[in-house]
Each structure stands twice: as C-alpha cells, then as structure tokens.
C-alpha positions in Angstrom: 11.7 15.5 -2.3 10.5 19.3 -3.3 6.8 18.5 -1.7 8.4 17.1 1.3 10.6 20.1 2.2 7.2 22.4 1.5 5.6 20.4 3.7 8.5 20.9 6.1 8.4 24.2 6.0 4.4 24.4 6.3 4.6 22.4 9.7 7.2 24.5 10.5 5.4 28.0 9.7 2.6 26.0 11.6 4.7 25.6 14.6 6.1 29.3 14.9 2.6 30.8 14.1 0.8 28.9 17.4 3.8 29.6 19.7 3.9 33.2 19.0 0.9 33.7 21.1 2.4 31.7 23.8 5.4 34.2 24.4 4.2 36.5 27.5 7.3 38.2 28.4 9.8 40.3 26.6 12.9 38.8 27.4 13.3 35.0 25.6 15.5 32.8 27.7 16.1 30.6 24.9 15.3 27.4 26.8 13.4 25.7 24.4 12.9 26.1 20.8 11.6 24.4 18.3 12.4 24.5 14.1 14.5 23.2 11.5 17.8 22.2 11.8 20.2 20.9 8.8 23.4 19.2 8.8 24.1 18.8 5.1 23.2 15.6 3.9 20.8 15.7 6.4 17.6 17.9 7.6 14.3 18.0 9.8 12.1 19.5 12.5 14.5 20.3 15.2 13.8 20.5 19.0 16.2 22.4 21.3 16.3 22.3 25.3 18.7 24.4 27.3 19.9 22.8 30.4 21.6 25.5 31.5 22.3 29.2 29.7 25.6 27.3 28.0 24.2 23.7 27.9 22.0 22.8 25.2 20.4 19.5 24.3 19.1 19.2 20.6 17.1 16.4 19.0 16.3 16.6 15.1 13.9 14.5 13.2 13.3 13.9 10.0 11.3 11.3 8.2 11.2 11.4 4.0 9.9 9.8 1.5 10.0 10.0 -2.0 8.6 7.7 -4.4 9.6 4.0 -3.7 12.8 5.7 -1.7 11.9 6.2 2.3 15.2 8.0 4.3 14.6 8.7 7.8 17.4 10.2 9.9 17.0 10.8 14.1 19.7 12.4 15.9 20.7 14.3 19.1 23.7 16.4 20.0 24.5 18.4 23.0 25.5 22.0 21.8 28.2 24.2 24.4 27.5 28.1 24.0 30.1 30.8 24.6 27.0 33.0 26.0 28.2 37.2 24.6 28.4 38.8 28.1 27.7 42.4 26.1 24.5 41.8 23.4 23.7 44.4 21.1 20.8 44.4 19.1 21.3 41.3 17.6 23.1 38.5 20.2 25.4 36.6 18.7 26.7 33.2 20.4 29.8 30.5 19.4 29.4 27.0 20.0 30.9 23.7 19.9 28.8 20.8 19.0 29.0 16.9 19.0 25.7 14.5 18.3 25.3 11.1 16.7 22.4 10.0 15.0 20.8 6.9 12.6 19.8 6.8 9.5 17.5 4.6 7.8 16.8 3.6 4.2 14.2 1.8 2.4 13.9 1.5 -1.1 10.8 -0.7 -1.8 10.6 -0.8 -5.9 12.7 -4.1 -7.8 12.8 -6.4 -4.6 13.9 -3.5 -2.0 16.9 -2.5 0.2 16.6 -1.3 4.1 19.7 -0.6 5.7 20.4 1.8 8.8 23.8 3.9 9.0 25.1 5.5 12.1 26.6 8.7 12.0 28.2 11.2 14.3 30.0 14.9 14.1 31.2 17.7 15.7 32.1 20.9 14.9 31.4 24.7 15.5 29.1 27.5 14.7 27.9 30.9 15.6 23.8 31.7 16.3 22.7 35.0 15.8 19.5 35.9 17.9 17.3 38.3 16.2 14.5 40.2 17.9 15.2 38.1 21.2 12.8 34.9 19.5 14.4 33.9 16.4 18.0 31.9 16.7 19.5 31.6 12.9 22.7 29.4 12.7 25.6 28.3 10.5 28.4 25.7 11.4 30.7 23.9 10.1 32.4 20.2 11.1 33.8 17.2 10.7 31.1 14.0 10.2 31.4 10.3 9.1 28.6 8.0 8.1 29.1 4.5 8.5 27.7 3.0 5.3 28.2 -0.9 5.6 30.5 -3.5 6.9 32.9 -0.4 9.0 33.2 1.1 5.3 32.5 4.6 5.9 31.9 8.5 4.1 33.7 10.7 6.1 34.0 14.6 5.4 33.5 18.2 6.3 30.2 19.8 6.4 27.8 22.6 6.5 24.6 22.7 7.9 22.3 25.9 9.4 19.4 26.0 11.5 16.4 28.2 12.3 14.6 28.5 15.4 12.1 30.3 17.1 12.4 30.7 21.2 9.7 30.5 23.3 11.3 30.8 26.6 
C-alpha cells in the first residue's frame, strides 16, 4: 500500500509540475483543479470543476492494489462554497458537501472474493487558497458504506484534500 501512495503522490507531483506552465494569468478562478482528495477510508487523484463560483462538481478516483488484495473506489460529490466576499492573503472558503461513490474489492489468493459496496456522505469543510493556485482542505461528515445484504458501517469522518488551480 506504501508504493502505491508514492506512486500517488509522483503522478500527482507530475500533474502540478506540467500545469504550472499552463497558468497565464494572475488571478486563478478556481474552475478546475486537479489533485488528491481523501475521505478517510478512502483516497485518490481528485478532479474538481466549478460550475459556477459556489457550485463545484468533484470526481475522485482511485484504483489500488496490493498483493493479491485489489480496492478500487470511484466517486463524485457536488461541493456548495460560502465564496469570503473580503480575501486576505490567504482565501479561506466553507462548504457543504454530499457525493456517493462504489467501491470495489478483489482478493484473488485462496479461491478469491469480489464484492462492490456503495457508499455516500455529506458533511462540511473549510479550503484555504494559498498563493491564489493551491486549495488545501479539511472536513468533516457523516458517511455509511453498505457492506452486504443492507448491513452497513456507518460513522463520522475526516478526510483532506489538496489541489492545484489552473483557472
């Protein structure tokens, strides 16, 4: 699981390095970013598309495998911001979120397993927008997976996410 979250975060560094060049203006509208996103149990490579300055559309991805064990989990959620009418140096924006996502499972050693899960939250969380590029997040909510059968983990989480803006 270690060499999958370095390779994670390589794809990631990747991703941020070969955008940077693409930013040819000084003020990031935060339409669309790109990074990782995690939603404890869960984490990936995280998209993020602003339909309007307060509507915000996210997808998060995130295929792993380790060993004979393969979890996969693909989500979306649709994110409200409270946009701060007065920035400072570093914006800093509340938000309501609610998304649903699947995860998968595949354990292939002593005859193997596959099952898929459904999940859904929502919650709340503040992003803090540093140099006007780079979104850094925290939240907290309420989240259940469906495990088998209706039988269910249900519970409060914590996730964070980083991002880097390019318009």
């Amino acid at each position: 699981m270690k060499k999958q979250f370095k390779d994670l975060c390589f794809i990631a560094t990747l991703i941020i390095v070969s955008t940077t060049t693409l930013k040819a203006q000084d003020d990031v509208k935060r339409t669309f970013g790109v990074g990782l996103q995690s939603s404890l149990p869960t984490y990936g490579l995280s998209v993020k598309y602003a339909f309007t300055e307060s509507s915000v559309g996210q997808v998060t991805v995130a295929p792993f495998q380790a060993g004979d064990a393969k979890i996969s989990f693909y989500g979306a959620r649709y994110i409200h911001r409270f946009i701060n009418e007065n920035p400072g140096s570093v914006i800093m924006d509340p938000y309501l979120f609610a998304g649903a996502g699947l995860i998968t499972f595949n354990y292939s050693a002593y005859g193997g397993s596959n099952s898929s899960f459904f999940s859904y939250s929502a919650g709340g969380g503040l992003e803090f927008i540093v140099g006007r590029m780079f979104g850094i997040s925290i939240e907290a909510g309420y989240g259940k997976l469906n495990v088998t059968n209706g039988a269910g983990v249900a519970g409060i989480f914590g996730g964070g996410g980083l991002h880097f803006y390019i318009n």
